[in-house]
C-alpha positions in Angstrom: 0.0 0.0 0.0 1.5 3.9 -1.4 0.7 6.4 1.2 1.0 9.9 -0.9 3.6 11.8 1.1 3.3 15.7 1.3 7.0 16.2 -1.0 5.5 14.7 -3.7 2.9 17.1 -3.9 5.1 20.3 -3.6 7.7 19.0 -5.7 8.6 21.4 -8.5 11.0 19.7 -11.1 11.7 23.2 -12.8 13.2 24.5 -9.7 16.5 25.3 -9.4 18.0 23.1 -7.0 21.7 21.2 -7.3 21.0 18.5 -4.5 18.5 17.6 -1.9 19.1 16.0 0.5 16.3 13.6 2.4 16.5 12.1 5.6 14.4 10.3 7.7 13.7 7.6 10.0 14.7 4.3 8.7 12.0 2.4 6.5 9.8 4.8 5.8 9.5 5.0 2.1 12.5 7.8 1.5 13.4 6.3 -1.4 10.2 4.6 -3.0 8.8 8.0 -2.5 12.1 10.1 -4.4 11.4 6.7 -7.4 7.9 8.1 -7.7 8.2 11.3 -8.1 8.2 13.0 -12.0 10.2 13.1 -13.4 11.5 9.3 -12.6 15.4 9.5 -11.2 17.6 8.7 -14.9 20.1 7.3 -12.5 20.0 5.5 -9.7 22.6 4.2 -6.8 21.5 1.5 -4.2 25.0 1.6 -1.8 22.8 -0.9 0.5 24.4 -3.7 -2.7 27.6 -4.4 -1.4 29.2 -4.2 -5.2 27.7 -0.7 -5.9 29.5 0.3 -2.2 32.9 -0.8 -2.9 33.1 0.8 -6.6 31.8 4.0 -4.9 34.4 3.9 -2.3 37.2 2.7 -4.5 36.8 5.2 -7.3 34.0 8.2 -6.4 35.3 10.3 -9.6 33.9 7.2 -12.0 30.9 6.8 -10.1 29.9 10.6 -10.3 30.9 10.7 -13.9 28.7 8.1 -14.9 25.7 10.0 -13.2 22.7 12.1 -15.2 21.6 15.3 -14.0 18.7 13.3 -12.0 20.2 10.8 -9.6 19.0 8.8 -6.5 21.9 7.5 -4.6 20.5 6.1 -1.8 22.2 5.0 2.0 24.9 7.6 0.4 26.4 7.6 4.1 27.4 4.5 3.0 30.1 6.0 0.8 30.8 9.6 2.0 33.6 9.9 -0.5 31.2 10.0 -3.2 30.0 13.6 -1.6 33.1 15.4 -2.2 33.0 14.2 -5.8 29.5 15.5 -6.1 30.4 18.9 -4.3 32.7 19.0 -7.1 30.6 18.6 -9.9 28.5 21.3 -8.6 31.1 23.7 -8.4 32.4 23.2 -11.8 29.2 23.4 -13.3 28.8 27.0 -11.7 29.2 28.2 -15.2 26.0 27.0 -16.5 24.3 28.4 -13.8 24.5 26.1 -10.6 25.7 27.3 -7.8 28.2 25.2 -5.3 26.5 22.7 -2.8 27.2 24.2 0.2 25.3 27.5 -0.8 22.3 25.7 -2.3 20.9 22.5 -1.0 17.6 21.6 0.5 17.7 19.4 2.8 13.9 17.6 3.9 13.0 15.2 7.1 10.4 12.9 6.2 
């Protein structure tokens, strides 16, 4: 059973935001609510797959590089290192009119 969840509803795919980050209590439908949203995530990360993990951890750089501008990487604490390559992204896409992470991300509690 779906129970609609309020961020769905004010979820605004032309807004201008690098990341957001979503937290909550554990199983509570963080990410089956982020894989129903529109649009659908192009790319998505599970780092709870032990293979996923260790490429994360082992080489970040590819990992990000692989990504489209719509990702779901979820239990991301699960790799930190792949934040600073994301941070990194941001910042050198400043010239197409993203800002860095740090200035710009939304962070939600479910």
């Amino acid at each position: 059973m779906w129970i609609n969840r309020d961020f769905l509803d004010n979820w605004d795919p032309n807004q201008s935001l690098e990341a957001v980050l979503l937290r909550g209590p554990r199983q509570i439908g963080k990410s089956s609510m982020l894989l129903k949203m529109t649009p659908v995530p192009r790319s998505k990360i599970f780092l709870d797959d032990p293979n996923e993990q260790s490429r994360a951890a082992q080489d970040p750089e590819f990992v990000t590089s692989q990504l489209s501008l719509l990702t779901l990487i979820d239990e991301i604490q699960r790799a930190p290192e792949l934040l600073f390559s994301i941070k990194k992204i941001l910042i050198n896409s400043a010239g197409i009119g993203l800002k860095p992470i740090s200035r710009r991300c939304r962070r939600h509690t479910v």
